[in-house]
Each structure stands twice: as structure tokens, then as C-alpha cells.
PyMOL commands that place a pseudoatom at each C-alpha (Angstrom):
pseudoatom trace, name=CA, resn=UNK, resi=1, chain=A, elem=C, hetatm=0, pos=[0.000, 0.000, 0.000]
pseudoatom trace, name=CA, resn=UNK, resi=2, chain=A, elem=C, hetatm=0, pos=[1.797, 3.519, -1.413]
pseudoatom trace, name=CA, resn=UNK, resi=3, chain=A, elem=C, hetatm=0, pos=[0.535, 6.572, -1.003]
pseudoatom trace, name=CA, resn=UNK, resi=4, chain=A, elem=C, hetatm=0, pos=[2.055, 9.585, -3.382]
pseudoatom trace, name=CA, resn=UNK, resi=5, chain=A, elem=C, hetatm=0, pos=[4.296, 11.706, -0.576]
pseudoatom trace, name=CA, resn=UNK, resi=6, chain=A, elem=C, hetatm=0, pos=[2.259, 14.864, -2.023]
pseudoatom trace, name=CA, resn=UNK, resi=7, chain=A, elem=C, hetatm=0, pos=[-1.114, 13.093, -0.711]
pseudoatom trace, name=CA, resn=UNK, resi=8, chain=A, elem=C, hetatm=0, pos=[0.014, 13.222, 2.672]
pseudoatom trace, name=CA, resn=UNK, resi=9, chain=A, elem=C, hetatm=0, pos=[-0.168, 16.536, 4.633]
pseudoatom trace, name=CA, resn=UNK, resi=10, chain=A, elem=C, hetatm=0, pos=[2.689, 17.444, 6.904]
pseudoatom trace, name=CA, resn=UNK, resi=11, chain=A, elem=C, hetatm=0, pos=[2.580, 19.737, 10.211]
pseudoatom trace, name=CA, resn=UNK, resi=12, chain=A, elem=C, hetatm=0, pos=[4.118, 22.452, 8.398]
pseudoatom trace, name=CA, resn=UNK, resi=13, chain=A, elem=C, hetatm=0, pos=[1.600, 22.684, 5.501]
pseudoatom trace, name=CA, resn=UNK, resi=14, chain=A, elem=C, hetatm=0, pos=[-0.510, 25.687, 6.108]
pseudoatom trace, name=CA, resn=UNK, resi=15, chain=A, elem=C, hetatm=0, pos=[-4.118, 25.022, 6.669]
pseudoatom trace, name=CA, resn=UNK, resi=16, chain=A, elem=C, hetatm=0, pos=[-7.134, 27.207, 5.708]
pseudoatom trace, name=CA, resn=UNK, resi=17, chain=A, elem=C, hetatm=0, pos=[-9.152, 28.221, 9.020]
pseudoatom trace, name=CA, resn=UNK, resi=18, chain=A, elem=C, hetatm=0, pos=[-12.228, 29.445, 6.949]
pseudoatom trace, name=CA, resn=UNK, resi=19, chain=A, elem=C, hetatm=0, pos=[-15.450, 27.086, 7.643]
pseudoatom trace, name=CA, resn=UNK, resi=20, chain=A, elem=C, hetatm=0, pos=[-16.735, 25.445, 4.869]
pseudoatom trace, name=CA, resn=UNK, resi=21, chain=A, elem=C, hetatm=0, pos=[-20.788, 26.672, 4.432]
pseudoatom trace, name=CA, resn=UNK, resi=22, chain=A, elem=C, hetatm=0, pos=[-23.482, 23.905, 5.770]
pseudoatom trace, name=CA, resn=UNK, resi=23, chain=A, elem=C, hetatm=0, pos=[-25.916, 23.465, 3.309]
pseudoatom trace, name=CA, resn=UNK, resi=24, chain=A, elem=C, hetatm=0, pos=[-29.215, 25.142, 5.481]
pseudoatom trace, name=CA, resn=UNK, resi=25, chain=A, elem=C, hetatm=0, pos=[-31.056, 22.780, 7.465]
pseudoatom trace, name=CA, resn=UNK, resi=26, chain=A, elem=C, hetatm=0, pos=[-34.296, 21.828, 5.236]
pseudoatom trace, name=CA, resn=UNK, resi=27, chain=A, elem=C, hetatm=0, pos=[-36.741, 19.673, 7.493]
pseudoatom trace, name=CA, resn=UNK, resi=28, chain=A, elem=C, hetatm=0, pos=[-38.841, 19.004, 4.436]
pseudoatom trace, name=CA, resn=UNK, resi=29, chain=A, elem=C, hetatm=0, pos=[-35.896, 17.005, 2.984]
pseudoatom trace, name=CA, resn=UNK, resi=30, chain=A, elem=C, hetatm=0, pos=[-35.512, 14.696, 6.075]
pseudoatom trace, name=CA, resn=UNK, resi=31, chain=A, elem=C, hetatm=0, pos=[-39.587, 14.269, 5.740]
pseudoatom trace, name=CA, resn=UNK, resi=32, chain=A, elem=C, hetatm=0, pos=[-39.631, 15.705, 9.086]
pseudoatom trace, name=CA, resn=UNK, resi=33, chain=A, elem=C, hetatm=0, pos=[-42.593, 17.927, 8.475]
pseudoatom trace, name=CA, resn=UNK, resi=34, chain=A, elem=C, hetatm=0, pos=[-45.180, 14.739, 7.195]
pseudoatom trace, name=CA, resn=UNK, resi=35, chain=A, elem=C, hetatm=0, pos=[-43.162, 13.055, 10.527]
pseudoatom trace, name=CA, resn=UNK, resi=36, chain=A, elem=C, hetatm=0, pos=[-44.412, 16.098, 13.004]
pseudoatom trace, name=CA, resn=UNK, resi=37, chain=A, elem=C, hetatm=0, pos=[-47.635, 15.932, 10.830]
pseudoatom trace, name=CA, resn=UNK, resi=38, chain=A, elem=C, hetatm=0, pos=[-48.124, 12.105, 12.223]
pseudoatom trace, name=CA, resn=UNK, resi=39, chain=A, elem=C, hetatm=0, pos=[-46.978, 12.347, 15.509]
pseudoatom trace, name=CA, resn=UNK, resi=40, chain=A, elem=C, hetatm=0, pos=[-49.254, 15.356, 16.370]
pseudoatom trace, name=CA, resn=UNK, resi=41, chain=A, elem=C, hetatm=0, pos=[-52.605, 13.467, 15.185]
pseudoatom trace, name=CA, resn=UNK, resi=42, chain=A, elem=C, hetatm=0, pos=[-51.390, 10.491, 16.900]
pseudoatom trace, name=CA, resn=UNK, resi=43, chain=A, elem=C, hetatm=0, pos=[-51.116, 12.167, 19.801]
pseudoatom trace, name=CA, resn=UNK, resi=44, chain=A, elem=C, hetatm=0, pos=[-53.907, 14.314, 19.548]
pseudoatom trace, name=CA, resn=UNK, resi=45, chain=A, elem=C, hetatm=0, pos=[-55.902, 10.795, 18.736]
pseudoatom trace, name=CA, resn=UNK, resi=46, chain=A, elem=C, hetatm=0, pos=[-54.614, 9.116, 22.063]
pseudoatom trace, name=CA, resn=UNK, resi=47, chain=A, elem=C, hetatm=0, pos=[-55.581, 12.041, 24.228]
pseudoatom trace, name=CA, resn=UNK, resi=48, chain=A, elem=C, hetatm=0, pos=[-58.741, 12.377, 22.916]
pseudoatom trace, name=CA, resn=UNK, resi=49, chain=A, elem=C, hetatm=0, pos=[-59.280, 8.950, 23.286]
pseudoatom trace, name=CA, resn=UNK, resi=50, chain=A, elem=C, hetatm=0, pos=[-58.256, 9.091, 27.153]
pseudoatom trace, name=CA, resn=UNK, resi=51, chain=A, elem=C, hetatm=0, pos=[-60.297, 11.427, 27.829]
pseudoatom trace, name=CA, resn=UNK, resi=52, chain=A, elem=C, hetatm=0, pos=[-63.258, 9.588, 26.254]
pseudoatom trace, name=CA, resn=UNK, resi=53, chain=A, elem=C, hetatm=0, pos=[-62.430, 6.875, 28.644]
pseudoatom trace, name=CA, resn=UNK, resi=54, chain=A, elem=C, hetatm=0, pos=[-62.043, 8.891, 31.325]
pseudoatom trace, name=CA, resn=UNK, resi=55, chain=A, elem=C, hetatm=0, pos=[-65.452, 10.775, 31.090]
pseudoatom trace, name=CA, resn=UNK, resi=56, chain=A, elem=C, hetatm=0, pos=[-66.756, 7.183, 30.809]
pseudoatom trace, name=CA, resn=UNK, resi=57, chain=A, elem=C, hetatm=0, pos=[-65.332, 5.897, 33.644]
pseudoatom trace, name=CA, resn=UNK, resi=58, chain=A, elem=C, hetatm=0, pos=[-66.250, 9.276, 35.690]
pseudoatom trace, name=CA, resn=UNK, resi=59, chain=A, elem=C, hetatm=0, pos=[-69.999, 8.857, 34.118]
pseudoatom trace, name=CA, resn=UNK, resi=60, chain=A, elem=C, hetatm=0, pos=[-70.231, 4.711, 35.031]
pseudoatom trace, name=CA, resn=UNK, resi=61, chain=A, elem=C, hetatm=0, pos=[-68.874, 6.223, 38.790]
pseudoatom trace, name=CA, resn=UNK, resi=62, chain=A, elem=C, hetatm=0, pos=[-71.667, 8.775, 39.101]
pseudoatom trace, name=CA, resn=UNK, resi=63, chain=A, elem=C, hetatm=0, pos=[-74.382, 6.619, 38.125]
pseudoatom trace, name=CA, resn=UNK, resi=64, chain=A, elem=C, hetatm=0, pos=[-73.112, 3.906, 40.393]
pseudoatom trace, name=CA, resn=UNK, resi=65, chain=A, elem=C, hetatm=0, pos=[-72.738, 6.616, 43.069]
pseudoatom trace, name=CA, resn=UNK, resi=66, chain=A, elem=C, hetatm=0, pos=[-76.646, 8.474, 42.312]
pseudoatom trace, name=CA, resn=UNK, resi=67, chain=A, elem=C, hetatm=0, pos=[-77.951, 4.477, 42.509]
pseudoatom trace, name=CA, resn=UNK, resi=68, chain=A, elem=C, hetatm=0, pos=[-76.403, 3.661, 45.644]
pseudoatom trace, name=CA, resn=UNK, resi=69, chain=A, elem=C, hetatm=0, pos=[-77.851, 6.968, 47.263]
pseudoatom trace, name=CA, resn=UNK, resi=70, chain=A, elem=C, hetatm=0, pos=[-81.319, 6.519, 45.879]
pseudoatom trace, name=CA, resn=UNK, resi=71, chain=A, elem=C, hetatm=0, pos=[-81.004, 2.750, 47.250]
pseudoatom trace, name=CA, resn=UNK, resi=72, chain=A, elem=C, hetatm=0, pos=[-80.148, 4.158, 50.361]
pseudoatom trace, name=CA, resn=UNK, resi=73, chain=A, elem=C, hetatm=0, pos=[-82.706, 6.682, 50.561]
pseudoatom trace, name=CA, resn=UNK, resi=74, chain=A, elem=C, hetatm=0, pos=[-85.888, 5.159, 48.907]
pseudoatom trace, name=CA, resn=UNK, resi=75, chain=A, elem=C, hetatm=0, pos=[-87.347, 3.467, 51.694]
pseudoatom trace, name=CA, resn=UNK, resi=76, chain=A, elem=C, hetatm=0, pos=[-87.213, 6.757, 54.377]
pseudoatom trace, name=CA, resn=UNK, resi=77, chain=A, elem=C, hetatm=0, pos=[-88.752, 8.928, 51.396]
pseudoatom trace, name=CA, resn=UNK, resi=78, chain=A, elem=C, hetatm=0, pos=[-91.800, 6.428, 50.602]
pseudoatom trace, name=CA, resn=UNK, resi=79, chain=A, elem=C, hetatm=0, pos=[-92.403, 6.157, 54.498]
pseudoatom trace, name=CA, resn=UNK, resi=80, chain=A, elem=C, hetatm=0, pos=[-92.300, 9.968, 54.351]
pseudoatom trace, name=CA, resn=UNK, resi=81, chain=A, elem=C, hetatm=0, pos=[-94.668, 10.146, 51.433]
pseudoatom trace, name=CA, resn=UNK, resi=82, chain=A, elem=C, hetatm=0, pos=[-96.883, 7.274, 52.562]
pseudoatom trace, name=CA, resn=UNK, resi=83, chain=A, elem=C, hetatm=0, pos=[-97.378, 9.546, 56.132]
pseudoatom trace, name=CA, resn=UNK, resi=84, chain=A, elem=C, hetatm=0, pos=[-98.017, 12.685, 54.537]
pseudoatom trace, name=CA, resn=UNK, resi=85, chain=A, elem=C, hetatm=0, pos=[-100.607, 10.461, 52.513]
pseudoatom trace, name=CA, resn=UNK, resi=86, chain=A, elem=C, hetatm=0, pos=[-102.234, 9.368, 55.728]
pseudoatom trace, name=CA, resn=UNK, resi=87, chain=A, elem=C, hetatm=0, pos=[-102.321, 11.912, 57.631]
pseudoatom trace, name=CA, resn=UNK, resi=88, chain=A, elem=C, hetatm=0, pos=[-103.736, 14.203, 55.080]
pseudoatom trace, name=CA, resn=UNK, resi=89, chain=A, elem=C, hetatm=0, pos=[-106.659, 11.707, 54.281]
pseudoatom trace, name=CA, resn=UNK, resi=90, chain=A, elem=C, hetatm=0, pos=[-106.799, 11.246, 58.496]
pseudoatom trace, name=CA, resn=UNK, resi=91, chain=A, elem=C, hetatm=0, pos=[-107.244, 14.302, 58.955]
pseudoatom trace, name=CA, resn=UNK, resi=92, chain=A, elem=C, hetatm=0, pos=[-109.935, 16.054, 56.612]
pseudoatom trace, name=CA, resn=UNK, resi=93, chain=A, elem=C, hetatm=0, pos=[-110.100, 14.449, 53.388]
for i in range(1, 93): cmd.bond("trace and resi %d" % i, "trace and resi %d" % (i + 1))
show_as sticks, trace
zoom trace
């Protein structure tokens, strides 16, 4: 393996300090625009869908909370209701 002695810089060569100019940065050439383009409706999708499931989940709580009160409650407000009933038609009517 020879290499041409002219091929091969030496320490005392002088060397040009001036930066070479970087081609601008072009996302559209990387596809980085259509890949910001996915990721935000993917990630709009999933939170939208999370919430969804959360208002679900908060809704199937309520109703299981609302139930469990009326459950709880129903048999004091018919005796209340039946009394009034009573005592109304008791009394005068």
C-alpha cells in the first residue's frame, strides 16, 4: 500500500481556518414535516381517546354513586310520602 508523498499533509503545511458553508437545514428534505404531521394526530388521537375513557369511567362512577344513594334513601322517602298520605286523608279528606 503507497501513497504519493504529495497526498500526505505534513505539520508544516498551512491550513485554511475558513469554515466550509453547511448546506441550510431543510426539514422538508428529512420528511420531518409529514413526521411532526403524524406524531401530532397520533397524539392528539390518544388524548382524545383518554379522555373519552375517562369521562366514561367518571360517568359509570356517578351513576353507580346516584344508585347507591337513591337505594339508600328510597325506603325513608316512601315512608315519608306514605305519612303525609295518611295523615292528610286522616285528617280532613
Amino acid at each position: 500500500m503507497s501513497h504519493p508523498l504529495e497526498a500526505i499533509p505534513v505539520l508544516t503545511d498551512i491550513v485554511e481556518d475558513t469554515p466550509t458553508a453547511v448546506a441550510a437545514f431543510d426539514p422538508a428534505t428529512l420528511g420531518l414535516d409529514d413526521l411532526e404531521a403524524r406524531l401530532t394526530a397520533a397524539i392528539h388521537d390518544r388524548a382524545e381517546g383518554l379522555v373519552h375513557a375517562a369521562c366514561r369511567d367518571m360517568e359509570a362512577l356517578l351513576l353507580e354513586q346516584v344508585s347507591d344513594r337513591l337505594r339508600a334513601e328510597l325506603p325513608s322517602l316512601v315512608a315519608r310520602v306514605m305519612d303525609e298520605h295518611f295523615q292528610d286523608a286522616a285528617g280532613g279528606g
